[in-house]
TORLUMRO-697664 format. One record per residue (C-alpha): residue in one letter; x, y, z. Coordinates in nm, 3 decimals. Layout:
N
  aa     east    north       up
   A        X        Y        Z
...
This chain:
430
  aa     east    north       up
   X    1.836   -0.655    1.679
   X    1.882   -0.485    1.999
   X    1.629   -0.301    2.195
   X    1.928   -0.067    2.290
   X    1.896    0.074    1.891
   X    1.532    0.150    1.906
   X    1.616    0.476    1.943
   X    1.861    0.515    1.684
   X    1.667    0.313    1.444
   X    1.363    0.484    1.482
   X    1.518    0.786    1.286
   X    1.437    0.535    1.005
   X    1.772    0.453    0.875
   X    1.717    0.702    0.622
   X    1.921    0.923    0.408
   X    1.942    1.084    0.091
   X    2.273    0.926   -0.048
   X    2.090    0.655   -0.191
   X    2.017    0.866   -0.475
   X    1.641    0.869   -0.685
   X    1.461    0.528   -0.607
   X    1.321    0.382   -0.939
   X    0.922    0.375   -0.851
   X    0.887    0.105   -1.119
   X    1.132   -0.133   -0.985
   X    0.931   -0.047   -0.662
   X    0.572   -0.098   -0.719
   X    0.525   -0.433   -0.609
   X    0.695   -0.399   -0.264
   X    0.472   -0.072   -0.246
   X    0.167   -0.294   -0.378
   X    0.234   -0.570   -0.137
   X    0.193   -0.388    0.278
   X    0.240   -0.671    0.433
   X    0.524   -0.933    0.487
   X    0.665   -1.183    0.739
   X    1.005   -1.144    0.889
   X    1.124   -1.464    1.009
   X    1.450   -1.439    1.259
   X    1.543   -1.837    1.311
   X    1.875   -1.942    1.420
   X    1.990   -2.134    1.721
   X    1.940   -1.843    1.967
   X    1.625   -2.033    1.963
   X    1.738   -2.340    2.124
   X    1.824   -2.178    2.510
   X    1.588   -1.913    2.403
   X    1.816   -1.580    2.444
   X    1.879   -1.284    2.251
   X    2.020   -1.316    1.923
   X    2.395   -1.248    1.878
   X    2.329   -1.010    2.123
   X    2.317   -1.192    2.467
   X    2.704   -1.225    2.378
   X    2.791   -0.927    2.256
   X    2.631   -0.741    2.579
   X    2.831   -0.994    2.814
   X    2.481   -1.154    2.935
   X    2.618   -1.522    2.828
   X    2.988   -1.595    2.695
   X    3.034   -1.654    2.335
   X    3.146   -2.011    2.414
   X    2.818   -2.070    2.612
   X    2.616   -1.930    2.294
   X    2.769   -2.161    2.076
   X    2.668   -2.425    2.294
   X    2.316   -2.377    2.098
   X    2.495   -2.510    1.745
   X    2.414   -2.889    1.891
   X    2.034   -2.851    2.002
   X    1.974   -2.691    1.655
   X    1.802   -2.960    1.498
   X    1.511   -2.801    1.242
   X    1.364   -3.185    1.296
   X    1.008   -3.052    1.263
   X    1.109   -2.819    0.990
   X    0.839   -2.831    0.690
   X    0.899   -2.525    0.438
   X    0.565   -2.573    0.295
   X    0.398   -2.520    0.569
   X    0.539   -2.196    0.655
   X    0.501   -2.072    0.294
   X    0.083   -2.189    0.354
   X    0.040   -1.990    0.674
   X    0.247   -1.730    0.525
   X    0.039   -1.696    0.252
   X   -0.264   -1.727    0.465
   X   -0.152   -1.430    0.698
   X   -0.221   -1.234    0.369
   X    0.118   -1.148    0.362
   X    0.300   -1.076   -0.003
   X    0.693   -1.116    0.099
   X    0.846   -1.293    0.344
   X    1.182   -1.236    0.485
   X    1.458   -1.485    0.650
   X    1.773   -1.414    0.854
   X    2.035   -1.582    0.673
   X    2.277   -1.503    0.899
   X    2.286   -1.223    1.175
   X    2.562   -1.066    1.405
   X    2.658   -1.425    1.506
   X    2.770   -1.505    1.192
   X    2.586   -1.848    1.197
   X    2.476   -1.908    0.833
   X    2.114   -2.100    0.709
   X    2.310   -2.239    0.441
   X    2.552   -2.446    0.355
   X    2.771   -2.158    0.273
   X    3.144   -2.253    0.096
   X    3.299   -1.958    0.342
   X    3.486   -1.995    0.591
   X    3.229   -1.955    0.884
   X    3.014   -2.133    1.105
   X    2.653   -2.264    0.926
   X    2.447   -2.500    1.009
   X    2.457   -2.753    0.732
   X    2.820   -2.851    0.915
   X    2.753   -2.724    1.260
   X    2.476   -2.819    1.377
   X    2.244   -3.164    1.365
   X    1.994   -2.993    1.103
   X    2.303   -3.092    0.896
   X    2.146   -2.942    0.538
   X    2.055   -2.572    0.381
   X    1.747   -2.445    0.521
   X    1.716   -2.138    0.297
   X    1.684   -2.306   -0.041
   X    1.354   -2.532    0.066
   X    1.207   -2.246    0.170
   X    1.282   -2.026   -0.110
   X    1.145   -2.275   -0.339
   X    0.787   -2.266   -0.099
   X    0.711   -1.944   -0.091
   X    0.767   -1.932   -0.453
   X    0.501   -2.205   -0.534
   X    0.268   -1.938   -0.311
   X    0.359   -1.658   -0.513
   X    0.501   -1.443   -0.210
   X    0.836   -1.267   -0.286
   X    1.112   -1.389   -0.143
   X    1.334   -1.166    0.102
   X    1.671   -1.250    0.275
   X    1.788   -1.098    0.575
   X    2.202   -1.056    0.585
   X    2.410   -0.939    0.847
   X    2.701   -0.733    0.738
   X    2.949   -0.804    1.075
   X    2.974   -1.162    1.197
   X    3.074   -1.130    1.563
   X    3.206   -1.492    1.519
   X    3.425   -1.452    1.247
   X    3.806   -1.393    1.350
   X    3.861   -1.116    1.101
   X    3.557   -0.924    1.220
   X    3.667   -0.654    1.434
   X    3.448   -0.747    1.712
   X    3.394   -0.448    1.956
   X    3.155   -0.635    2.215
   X    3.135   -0.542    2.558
   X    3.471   -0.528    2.783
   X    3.649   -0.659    2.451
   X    3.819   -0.550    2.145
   X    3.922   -0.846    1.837
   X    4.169   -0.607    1.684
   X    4.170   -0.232    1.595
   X    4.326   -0.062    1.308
   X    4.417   -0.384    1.068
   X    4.275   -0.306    0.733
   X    4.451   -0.660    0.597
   X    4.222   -0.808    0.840
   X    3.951   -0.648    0.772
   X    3.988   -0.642    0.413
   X    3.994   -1.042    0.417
   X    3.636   -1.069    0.582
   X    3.495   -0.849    0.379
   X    3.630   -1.083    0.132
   X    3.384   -1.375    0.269
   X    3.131   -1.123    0.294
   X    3.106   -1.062   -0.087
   X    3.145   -1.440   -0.172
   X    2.850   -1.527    0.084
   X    2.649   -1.244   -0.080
   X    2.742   -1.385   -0.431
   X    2.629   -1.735   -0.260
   X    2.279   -1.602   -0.181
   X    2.231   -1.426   -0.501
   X    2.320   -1.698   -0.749
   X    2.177   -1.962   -0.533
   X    1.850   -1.808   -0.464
   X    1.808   -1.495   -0.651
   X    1.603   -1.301   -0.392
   X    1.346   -1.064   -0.465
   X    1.466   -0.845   -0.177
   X    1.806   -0.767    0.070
   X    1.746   -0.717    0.437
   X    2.079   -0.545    0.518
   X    2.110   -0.539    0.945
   X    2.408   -0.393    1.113
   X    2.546   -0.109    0.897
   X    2.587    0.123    1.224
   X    2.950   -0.060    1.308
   X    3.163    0.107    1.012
   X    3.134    0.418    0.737
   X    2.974    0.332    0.398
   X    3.351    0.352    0.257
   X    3.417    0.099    0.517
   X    3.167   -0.089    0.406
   X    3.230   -0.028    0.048
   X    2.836   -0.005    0.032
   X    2.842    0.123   -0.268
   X    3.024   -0.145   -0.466
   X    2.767   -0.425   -0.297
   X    2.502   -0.272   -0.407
   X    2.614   -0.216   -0.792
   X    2.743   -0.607   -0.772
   X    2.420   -0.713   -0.624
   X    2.196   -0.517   -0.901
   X    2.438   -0.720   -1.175
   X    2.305   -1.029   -1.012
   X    1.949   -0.857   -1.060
   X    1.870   -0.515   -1.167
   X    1.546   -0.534   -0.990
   X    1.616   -0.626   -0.651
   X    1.486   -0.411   -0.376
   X    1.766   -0.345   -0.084
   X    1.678   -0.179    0.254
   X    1.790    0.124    0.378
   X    2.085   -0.015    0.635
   X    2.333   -0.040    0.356
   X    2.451    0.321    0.496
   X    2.218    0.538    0.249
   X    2.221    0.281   -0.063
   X    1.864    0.136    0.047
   X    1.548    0.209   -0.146
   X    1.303    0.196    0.173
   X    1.364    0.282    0.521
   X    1.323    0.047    0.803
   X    1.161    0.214    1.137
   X    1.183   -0.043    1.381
   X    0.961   -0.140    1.665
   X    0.792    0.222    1.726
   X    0.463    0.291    1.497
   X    0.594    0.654    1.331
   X    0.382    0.943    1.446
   X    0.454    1.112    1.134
   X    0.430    0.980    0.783
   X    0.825    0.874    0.733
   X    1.009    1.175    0.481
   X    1.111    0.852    0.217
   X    0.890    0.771   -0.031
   X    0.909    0.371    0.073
   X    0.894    0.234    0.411
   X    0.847   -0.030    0.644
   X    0.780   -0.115    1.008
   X    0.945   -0.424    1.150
   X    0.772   -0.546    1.486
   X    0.765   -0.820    1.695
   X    0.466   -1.035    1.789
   X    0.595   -1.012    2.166
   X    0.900   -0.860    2.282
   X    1.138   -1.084    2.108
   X    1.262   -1.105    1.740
   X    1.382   -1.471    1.780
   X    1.158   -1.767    1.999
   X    1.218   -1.704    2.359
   X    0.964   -1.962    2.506
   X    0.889   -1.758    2.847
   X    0.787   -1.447    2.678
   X    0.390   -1.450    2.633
   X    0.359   -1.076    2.635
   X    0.175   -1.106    2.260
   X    0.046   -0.842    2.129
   X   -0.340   -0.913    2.060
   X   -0.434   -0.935    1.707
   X   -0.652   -0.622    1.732
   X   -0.317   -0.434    1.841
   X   -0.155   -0.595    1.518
   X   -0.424   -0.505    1.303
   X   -0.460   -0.162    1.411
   X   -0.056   -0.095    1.389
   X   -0.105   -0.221    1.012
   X   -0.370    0.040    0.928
   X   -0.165    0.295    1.048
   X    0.122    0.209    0.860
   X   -0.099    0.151    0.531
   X   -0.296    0.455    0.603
   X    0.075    0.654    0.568
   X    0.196    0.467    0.279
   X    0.407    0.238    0.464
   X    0.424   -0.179    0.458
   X    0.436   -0.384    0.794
   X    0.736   -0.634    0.809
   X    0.518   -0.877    1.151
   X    0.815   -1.131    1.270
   X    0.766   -1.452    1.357
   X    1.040   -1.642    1.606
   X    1.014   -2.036    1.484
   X    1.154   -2.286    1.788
   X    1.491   -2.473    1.737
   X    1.273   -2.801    1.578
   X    1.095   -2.556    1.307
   X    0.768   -2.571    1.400
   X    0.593   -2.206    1.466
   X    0.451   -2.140    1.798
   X    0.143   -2.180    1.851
   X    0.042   -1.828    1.977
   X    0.180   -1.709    1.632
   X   -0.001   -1.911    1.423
   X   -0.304   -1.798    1.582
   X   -0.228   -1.454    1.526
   X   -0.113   -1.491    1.171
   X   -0.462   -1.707    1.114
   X   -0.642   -1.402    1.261
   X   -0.484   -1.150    1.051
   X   -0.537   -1.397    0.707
   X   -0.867   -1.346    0.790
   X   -0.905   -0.981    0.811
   X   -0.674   -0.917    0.554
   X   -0.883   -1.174    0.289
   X   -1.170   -0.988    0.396
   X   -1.049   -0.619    0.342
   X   -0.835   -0.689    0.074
   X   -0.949   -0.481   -0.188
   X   -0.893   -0.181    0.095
   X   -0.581   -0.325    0.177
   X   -0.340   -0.394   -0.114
   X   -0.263   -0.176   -0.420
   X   -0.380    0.089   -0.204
   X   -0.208    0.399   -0.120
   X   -0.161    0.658    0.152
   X   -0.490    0.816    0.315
   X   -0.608    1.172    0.372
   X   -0.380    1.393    0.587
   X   -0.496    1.366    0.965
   X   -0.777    1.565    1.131
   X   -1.042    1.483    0.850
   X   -1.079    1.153    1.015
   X   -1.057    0.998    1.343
   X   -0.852    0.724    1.245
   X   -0.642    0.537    0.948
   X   -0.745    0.568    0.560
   X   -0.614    0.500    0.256
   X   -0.697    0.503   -0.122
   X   -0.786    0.319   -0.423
   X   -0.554    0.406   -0.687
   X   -0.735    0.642   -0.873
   X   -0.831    0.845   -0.585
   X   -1.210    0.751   -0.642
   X   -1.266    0.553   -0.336
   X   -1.169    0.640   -0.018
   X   -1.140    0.387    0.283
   X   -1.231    0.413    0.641
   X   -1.070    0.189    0.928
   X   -1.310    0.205    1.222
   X   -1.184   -0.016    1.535
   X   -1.465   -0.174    1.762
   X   -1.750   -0.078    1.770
   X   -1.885    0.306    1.759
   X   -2.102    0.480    2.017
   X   -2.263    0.708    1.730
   X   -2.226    0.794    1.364
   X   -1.897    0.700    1.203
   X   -1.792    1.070    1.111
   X   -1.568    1.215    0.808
   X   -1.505    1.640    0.755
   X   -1.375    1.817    0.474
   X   -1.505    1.607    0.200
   X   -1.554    1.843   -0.101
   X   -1.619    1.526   -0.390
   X   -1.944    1.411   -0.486
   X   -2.046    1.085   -0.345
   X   -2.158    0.771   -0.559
   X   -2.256    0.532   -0.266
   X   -2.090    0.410    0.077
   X   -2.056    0.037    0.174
   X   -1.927   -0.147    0.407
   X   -1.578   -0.348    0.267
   X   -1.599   -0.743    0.279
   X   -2.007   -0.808    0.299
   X   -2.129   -0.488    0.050
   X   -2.344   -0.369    0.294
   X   -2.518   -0.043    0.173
   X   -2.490    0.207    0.475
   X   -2.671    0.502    0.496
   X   -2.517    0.818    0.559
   X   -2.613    1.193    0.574
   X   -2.439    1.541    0.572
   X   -2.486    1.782    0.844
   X   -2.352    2.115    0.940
   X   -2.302    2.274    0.557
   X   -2.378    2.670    0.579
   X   -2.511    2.760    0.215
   X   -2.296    3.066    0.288
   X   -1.969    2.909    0.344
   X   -1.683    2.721    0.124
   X   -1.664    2.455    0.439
   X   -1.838    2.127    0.386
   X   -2.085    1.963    0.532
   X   -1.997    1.679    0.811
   X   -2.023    1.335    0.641
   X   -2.176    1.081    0.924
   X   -2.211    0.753    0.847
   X   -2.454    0.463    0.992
   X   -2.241    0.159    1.099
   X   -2.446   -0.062    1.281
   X   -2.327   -0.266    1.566
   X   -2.439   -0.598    1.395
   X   -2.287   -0.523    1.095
   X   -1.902   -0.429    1.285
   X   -1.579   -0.675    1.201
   X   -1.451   -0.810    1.554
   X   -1.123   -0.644    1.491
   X   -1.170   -0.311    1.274
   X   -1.425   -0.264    1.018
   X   -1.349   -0.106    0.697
   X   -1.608    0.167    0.521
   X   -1.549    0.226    0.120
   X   -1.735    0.581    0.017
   X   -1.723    0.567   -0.374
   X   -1.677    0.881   -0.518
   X   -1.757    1.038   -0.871
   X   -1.428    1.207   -0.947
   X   -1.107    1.183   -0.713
   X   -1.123    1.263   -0.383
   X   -1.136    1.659   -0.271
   X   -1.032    1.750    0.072
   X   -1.151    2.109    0.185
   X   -0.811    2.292    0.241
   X   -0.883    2.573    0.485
   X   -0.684    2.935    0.380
């Protein structure tokens, strides 16, 4: 990833030729909000871009590959990943495979580079972690770049430099390896999910998009594909920018960075704080949407330290707000509330994410439904509440305001649960 495509990508990668997207085969990535992108490879090792540093001319493809020998995964322990993982609160996880640079995680039979022959980690890194985050019941997700910049039947366009143009027997033969590496990660490790990256370089027809995703569903009918399959995704995939706007698909996801980097660059320490995480999460759960939070392990394996932290952080608010968390789905439109919401299920309890701490009153308008009682999510704290403002003579409700005391306030964001006796009823004004 390139933070030359934010703009494009933040258009969501989106379109309709993907046809009706089976909600059933869906419910569990809509169920699940949050997962862990994971983008490991030996950009890690000199700490550059991935694939891209090359492609934009900022080190020479010879000098990249220079990384294959400090790649050594020597600290590498799958089970621990899958534990923090599943501590974050996360419910999916998702692994580059193999991006632009064509340098595979496994010990793929194709003709390309991997690091099982390339590099000193010398075995298949995908499979032991596969098996881990299975044993933590987290659904397994592999990222999959469809160019390889590396490969010599690519038709590499990089910067000041053309492979070949116009050779569809060329062509024709990578996309060859392509569907046999595919084939590789489906029988191998029969993912729950496809990341697709990199669709923008030909046409779907180029692609043939539309034959890998029917011989993918043959491997398994119910695996979930992203939208950068040129239209033949089931969720779109903003990237980076938080969407103003509640995204037009019906499934979607925000990838983001930690820092400013996808992959471990170790002199970038412009984290995010875990308050700024958190609060990007509610607003992608308060509009129906999952966060996809990478993490950028270091050439040995082991996690940075700074991530972990933040991952620990956000394990513990998420196990605290759970129940206002997962299974939930999109909030009330904007303007009843001054801030993200979402709801239970059956529309009978509506939650309220409150960052810091408030100067007054915690206030919601426009709430027509009955209420059954209002507590505070993770301790059951009763809170007291009135409503002010309701003119006997008008069909406008009341002002809801709501106690939160200070004492009671999560460091990060708080979370209020008002119980309701039917579904919730927002006043619609004429």
């Amino acid at each position: 990833m390139n933070a030359a495509l934010i703009a494009m990508l933040l258009a969501c990668h989106w379109n309709g030729n993907a046809g009706n997207v089976d909600s059933t085969r869906m419910q569990w990535f809509a169920d699940a909000k949050l997962g862990i992108f994971i983008h490991w490879g030996i950009y890690s090792v000199k700490g550059i871009d991935e694939s891209w540093s090359f492609f934009n001319g900022y080190t020479s493809h010879e000098n990249y590959l220079e990384q294959l020998k400090g790649f050594t995964a020597s600290g590498y322990n799958p089970d621990n990943w899958a534990a923090l993982i599943k501590e974050s609160g996360a419910r999916y996880a998702v692994l580059t495979t193999k991006h632009h640079d064509g340098i595979a995680l496994w010990d793929t039979r194709t003709y390309t580079l991997n690091v099982a022959k390339d590099t000193p980690a010398a075995t298949d890194l995908v499979g032991p972690l596969v098996k881990a985050l299975r044993g933590e019941a987290i659904r397994v997700g592999l990222y999959y770049s469809l160019p390889d910049w590396s490969h010599p039947d690519y038709p590499l366009s990089a910067r000041d430099q053309f492979r070949y143009q116009n050779d569809t027997v060329r062509f024709n033969r990578f996309l060859d390896v392509q569907r046999e590496q595919l084939d590789e990660l489906m029988l191998r490790y029969n993912p729950d999910l496809i990341w697709f990256d990199g669709d923008w370089e030909h046409s779907a027809s180029e692609w043939k998009a539309s034959g890998i995703k029917m011989r993918l569903l043959r491997f398994n009918p119910n695996l979930i594909i992203n939208s950068r399959l040129q239209g033949y995704g089931d969720y779109a995939t903003p990237e980076q920018g938080v969407p103003i706007k509640r995204p037009k698909a019906p499934f979607w996801e925000l990838c983001l960075t930690m820092n400013d980097s996808w992959g471990y660059q170790k002199t970038d320490h412009n984290y995010k704080s875990a308050n700024q995480i958190i609060n990007i999460f509610t607003d992608c759960i308060g509009m129906g949407g999952n966060l996809l939070l990478d993490i950028g392990p270091k050439p040995d394996g082991t996690i940075p330290d700074e991530q972990v932290e933040l991952l620990k952080e956000l394990g513990r608010w998420t196990k605290k707000h759970e129940r206002a968390i997962f299974g939930t789905t999109a909030g009330i439109a904007p303007g009843y509330f001054n801030g993200p919401t979402t709801l239970s299920k059956d529309h009978r309890t509506l939650y309220l994410f409150v960052n810091g701490r408030p100067n007054g009153p915690v206030a919601l308008k426009g709430l027509k439904s009955s209420i059954a009682h209002i507590r505070l999510v993770g301790d059951g704290n009763s809170l007291n509440y009135s409503i002010n403002g309701k003119a006997w003579w008008s069909e406008v409700p009341g002002i809801l305001y709501i106690d939160l005391p200070e004492e009671l306030c999560d460091p990060q964001v708080s979370v209020i649960a008002v119980t309701l006796t039917e579904p919730v009823n927002m006043f619609i004004e004429p």
